[in-house]
Backbone as CSV, one residue per row, in Angstrom:
resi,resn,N_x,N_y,N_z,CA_x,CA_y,CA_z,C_x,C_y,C_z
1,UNK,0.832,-1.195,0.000,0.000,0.000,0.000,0.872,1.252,0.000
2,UNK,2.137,0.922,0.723,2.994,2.312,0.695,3.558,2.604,-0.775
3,UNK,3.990,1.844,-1.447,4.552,1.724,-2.788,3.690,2.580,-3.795
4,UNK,2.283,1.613,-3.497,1.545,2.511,-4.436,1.075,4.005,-4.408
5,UNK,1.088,4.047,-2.613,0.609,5.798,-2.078,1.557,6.592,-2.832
6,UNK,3.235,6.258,-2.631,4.275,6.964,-2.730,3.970,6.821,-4.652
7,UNK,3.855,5.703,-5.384,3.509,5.692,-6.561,2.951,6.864,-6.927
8,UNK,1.534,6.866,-6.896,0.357,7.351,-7.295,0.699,9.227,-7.065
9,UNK,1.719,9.765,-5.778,2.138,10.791,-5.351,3.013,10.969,-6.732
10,UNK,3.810,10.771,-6.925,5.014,10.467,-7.524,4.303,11.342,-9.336
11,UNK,3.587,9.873,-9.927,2.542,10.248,-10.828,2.226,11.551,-10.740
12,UNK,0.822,11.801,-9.714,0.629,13.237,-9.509,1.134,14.588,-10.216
13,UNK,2.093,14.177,-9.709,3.629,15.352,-9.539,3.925,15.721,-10.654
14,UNK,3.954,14.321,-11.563,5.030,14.092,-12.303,4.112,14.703,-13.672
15,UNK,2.537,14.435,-13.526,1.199,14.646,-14.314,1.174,16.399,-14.575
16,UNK,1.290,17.031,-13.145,0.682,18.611,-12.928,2.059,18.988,-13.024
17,UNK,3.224,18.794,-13.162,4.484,18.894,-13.503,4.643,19.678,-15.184
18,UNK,4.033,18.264,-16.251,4.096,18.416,-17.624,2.785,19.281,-17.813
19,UNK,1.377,19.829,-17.371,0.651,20.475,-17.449,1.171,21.948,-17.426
20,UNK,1.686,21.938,-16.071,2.020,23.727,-16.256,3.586,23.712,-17.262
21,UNK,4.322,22.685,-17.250,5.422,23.276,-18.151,4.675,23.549,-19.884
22,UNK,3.802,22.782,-19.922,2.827,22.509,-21.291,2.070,24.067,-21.538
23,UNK,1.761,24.277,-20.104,1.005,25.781,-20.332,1.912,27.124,-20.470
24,UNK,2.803,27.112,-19.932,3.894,28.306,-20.121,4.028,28.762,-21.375
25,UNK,3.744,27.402,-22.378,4.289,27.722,-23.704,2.914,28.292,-24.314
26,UNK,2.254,28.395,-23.719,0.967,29.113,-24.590,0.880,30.061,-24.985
27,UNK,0.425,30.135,-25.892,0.380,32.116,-27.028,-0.706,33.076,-25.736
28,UNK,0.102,33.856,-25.621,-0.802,34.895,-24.381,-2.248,35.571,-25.017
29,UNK,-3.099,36.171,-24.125,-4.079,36.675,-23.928,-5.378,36.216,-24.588
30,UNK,-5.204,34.691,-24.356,-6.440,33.634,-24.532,-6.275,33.672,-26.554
31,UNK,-5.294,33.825,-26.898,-5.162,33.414,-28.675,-4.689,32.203,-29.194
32,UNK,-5.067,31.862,-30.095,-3.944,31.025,-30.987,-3.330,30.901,-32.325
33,UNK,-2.303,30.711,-32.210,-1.324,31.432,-33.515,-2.484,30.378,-35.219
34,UNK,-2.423,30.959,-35.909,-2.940,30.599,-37.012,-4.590,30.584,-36.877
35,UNK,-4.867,31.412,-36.021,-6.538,31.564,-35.535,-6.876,32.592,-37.076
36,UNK,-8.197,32.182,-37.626,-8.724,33.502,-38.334,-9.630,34.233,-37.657
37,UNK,-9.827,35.735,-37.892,-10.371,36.229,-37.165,-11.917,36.601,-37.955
38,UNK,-12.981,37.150,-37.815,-13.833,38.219,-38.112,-13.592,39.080,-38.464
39,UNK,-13.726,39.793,-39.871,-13.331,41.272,-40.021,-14.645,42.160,-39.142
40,UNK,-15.746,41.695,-38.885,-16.816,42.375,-38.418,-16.545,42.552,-36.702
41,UNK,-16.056,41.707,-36.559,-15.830,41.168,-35.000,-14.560,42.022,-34.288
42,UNK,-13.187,42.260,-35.423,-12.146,42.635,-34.995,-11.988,43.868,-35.858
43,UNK,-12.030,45.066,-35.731,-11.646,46.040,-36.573,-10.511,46.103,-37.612
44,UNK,-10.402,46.544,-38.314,-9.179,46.017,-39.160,-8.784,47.585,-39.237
45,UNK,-7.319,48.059,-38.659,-6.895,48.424,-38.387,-5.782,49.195,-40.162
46,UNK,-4.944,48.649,-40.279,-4.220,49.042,-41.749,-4.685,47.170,-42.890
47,UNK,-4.507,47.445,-44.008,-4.464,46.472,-44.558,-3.153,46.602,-45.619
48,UNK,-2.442,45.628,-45.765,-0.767,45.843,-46.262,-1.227,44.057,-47.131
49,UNK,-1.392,44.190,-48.092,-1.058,43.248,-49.104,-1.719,42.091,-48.379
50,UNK,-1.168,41.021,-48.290,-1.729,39.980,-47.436,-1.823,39.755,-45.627
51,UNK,-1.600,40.719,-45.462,-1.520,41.049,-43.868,-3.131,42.538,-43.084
52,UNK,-3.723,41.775,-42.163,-4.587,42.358,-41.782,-4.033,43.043,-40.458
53,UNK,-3.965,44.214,-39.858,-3.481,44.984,-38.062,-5.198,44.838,-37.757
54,UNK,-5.230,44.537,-36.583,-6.411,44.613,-35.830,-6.152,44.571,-34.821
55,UNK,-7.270,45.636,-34.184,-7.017,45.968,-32.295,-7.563,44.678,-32.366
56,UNK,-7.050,43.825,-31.095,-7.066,42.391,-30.786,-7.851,42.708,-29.441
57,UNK,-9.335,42.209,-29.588,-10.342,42.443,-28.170,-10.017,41.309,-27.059
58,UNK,-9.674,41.673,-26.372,-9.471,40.428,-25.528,-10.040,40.418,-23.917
59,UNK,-10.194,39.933,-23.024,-10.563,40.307,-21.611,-8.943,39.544,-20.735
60,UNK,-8.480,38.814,-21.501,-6.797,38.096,-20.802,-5.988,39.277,-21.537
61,UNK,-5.931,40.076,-20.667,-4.398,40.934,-20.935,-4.215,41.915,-19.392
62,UNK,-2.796,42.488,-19.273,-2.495,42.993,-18.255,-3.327,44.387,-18.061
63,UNK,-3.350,44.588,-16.767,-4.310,46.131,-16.752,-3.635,46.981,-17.207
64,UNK,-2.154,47.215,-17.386,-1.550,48.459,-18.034,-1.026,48.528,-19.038
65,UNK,-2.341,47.781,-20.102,-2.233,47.936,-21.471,-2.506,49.214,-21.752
66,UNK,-1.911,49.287,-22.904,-2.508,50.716,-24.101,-3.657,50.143,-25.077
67,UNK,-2.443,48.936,-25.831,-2.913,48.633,-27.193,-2.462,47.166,-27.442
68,UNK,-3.548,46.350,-27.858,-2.979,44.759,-27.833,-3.290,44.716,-29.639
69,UNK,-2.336,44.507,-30.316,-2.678,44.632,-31.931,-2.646,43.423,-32.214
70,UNK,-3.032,43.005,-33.075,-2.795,41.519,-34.108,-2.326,41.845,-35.830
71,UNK,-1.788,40.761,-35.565,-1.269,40.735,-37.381,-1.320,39.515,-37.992
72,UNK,-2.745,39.334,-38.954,-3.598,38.284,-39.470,-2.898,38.042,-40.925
73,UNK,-2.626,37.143,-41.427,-2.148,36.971,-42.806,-3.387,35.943,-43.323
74,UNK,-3.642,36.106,-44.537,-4.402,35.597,-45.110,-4.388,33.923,-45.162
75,UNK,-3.121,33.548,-45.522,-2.880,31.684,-45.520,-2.730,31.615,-44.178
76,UNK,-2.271,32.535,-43.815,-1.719,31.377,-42.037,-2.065,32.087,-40.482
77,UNK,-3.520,33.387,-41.271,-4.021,33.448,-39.576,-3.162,34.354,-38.706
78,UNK,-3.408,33.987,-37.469,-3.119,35.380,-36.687,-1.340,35.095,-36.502
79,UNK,-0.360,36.199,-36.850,0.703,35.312,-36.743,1.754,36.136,-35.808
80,UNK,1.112,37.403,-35.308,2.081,38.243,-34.952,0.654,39.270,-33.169
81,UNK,1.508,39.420,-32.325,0.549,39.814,-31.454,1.790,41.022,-30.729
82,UNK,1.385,42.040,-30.862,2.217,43.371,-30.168,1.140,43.977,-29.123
83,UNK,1.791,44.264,-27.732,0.880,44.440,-26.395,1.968,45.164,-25.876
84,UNK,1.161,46.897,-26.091,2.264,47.802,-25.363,1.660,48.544,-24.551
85,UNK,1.947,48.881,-23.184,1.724,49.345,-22.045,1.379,50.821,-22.296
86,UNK,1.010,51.502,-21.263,0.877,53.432,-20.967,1.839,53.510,-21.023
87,UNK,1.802,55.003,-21.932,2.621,55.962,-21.922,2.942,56.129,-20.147
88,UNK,4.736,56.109,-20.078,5.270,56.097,-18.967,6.609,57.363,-19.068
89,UNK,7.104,57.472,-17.829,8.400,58.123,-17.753,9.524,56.853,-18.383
90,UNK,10.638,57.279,-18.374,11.592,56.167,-19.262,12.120,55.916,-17.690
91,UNK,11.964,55.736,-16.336,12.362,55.176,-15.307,11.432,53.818,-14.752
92,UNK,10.080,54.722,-15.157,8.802,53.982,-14.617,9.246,52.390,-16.100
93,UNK,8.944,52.750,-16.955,9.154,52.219,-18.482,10.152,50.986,-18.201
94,UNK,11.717,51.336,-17.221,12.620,50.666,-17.460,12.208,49.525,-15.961
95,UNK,11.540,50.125,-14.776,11.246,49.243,-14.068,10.409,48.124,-14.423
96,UNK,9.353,48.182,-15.297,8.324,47.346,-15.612,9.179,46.629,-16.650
97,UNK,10.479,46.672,-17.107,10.718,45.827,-18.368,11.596,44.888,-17.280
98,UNK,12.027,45.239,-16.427,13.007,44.487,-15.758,11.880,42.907,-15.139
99,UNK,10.686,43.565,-14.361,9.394,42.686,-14.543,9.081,42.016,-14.815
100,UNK,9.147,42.007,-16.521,8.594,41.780,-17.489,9.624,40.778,-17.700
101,UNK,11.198,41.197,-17.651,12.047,39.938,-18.137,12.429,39.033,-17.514
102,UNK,11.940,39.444,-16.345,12.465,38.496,-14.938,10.706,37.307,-15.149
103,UNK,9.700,37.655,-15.430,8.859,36.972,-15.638,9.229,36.129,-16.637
104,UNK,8.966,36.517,-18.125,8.937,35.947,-19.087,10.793,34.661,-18.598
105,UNK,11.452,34.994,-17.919,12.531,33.930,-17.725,12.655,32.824,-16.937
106,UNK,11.429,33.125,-16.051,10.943,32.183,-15.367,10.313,30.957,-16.194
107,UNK,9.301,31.835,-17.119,8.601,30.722,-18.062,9.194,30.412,-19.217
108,UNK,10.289,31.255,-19.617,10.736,30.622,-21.186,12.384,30.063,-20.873
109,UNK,12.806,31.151,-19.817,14.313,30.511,-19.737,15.022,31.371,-19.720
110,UNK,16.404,31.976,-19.890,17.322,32.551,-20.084,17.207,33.106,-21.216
111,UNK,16.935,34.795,-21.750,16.689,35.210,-22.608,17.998,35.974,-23.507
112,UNK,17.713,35.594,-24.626,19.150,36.560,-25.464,19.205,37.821,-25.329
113,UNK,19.659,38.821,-25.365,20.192,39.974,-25.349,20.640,40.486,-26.348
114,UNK,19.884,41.668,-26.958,20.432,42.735,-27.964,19.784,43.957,-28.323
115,UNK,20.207,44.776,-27.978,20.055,46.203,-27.993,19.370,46.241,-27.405
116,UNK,19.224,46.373,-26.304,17.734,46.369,-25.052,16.660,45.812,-24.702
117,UNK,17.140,44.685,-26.203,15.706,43.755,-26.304,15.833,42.058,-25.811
118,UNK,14.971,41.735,-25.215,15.161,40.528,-24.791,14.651,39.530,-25.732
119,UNK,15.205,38.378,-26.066,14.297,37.419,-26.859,14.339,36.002,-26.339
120,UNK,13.040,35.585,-26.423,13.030,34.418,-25.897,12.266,32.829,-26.995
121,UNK,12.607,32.098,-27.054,11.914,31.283,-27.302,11.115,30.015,-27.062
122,UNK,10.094,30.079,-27.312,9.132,29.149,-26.751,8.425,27.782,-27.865
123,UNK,7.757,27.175,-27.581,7.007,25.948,-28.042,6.363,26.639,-29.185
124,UNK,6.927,26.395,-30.600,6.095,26.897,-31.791,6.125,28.924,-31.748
125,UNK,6.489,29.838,-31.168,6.451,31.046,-31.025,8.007,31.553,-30.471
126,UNK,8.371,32.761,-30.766,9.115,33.475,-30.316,8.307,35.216,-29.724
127,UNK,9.169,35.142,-28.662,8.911,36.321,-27.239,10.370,37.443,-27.413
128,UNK,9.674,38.715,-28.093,10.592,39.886,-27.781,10.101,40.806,-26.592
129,UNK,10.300,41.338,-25.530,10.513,42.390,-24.835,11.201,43.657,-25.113
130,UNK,10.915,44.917,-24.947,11.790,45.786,-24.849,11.038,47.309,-24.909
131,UNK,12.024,48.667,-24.636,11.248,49.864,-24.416,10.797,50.283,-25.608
132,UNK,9.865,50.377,-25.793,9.717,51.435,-26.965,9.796,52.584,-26.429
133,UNK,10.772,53.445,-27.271,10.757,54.922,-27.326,10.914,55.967,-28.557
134,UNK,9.745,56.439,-28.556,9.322,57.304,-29.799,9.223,58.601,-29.757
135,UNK,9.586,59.799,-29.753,9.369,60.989,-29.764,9.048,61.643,-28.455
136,UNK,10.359,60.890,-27.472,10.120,60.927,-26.004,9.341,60.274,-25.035
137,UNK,8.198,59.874,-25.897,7.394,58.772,-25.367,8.200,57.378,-25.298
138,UNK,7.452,56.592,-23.966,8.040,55.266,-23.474,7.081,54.546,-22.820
139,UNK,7.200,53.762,-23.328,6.232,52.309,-23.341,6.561,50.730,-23.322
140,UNK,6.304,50.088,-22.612,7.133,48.519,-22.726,6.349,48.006,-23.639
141,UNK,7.076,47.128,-24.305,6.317,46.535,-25.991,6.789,45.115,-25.782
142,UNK,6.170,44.632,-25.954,6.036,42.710,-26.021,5.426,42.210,-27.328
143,UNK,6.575,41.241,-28.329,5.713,41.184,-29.330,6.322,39.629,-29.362
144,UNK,4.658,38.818,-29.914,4.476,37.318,-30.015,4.757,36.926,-31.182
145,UNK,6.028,36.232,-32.132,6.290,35.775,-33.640,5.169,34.624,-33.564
146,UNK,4.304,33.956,-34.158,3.640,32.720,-33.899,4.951,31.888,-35.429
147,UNK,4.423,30.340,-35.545,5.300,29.695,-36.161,5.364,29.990,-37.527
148,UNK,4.057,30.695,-38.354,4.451,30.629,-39.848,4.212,32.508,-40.110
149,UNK,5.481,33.257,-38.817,5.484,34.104,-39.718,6.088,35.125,-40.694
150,UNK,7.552,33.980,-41.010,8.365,34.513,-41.504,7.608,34.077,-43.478
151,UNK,7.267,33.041,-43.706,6.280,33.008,-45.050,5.606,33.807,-45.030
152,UNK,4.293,34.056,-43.892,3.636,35.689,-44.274,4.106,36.791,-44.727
153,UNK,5.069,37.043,-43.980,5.679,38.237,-43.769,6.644,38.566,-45.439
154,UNK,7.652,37.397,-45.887,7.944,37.255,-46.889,7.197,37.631,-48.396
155,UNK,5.751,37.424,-48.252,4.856,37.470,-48.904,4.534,38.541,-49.276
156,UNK,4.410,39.125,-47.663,4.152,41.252,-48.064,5.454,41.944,-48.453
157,UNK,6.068,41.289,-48.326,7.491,42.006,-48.868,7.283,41.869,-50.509
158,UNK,7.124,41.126,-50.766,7.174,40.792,-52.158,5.880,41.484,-52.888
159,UNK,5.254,41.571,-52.088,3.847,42.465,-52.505,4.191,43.844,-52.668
160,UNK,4.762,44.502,-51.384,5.200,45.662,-51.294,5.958,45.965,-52.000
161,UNK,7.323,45.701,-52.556,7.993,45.802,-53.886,7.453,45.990,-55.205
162,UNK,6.572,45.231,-55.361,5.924,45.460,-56.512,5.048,46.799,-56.624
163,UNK,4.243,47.053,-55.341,4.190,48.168,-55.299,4.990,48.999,-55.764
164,UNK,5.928,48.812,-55.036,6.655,50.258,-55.389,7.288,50.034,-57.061
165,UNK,7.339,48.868,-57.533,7.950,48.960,-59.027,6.826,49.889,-59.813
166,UNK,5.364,49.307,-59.377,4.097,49.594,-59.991,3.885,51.241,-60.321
167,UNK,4.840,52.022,-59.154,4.381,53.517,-59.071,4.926,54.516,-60.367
């Protein structure tokens, strides 16, 4: 009976163990990468060749959002998610990124380093951190790569060129 108590414990553990490491890797604020959206449902924001921006409605996001955007490609769905905080002082700005990276390292790991930006990678997605600063304004910016979106992205490039040959 002890074998199996200590068993069955063991299991447990070993069960709610692979659950939350399974959940860490999840695409944030209740999404999933290659989701299509509603144009009626989600505003569509700019439209760029095969790529849709839409404010991304969500009720899972942090309270000191600004702006949670999405970036929808036509073959492969939602593939890109940018979630940037209030306008802050660049002290307030630099405390919340430290936060932010000390979190995200807990759940993804030891993050790379370059130019102020943290990157991390996860299960099917890549995790950037870092300040945005624009015309004195400062804001922490978190942006979600999902897995297919270097083909999207490739796509509007090639679109956009032609544009510009077209002019």
């Amino acid at each position: 009976m002890r074998k199996l108590s200590f068993s069955l414990i063991l299991l447990l553990g070993f069960v709610s163990f692979n659950a939350q490491a399974a959940e860490e890797d999840q695409p944030p604020y209740g999404v999933v990468f290659g989701q299509i959206y509603d144009a009626m449902e989600h505003k569509t924001l700019k439209r760029r060749g095969n790529v849709r921006s839409v404010k991304l409605r969500t009720a899972d996001r942090p309270t000191d959002t600004e702006e949670l955007r999405a970036e929808i490609c036509d073959e492969y769905g939602l593939q890109i998610i940018t979630w940037r905080s209030y306008i802050r002082s660049l002290s307030s700005t630099a405390a919340r990124h430290i936060e932010i990276t000390e979190e995200f390292t807990v759940k993804y790991g030891k993050p790379k380093l370059r130019r102020g930006s943290a990157f991390w990678q996860a299960k099917g997605f890549v995790v950037v951190a870092k300040i945005r600063s624009k015309d004195k304004i400062h804001q922490n910016q978190i942006r979600y790569f999902g897995p297919k979106n270097e083909p999207c992205f490739e796509k509007l490039i090639i679109h956009q060129q032609q544009q510009l040959k077209n002019k």
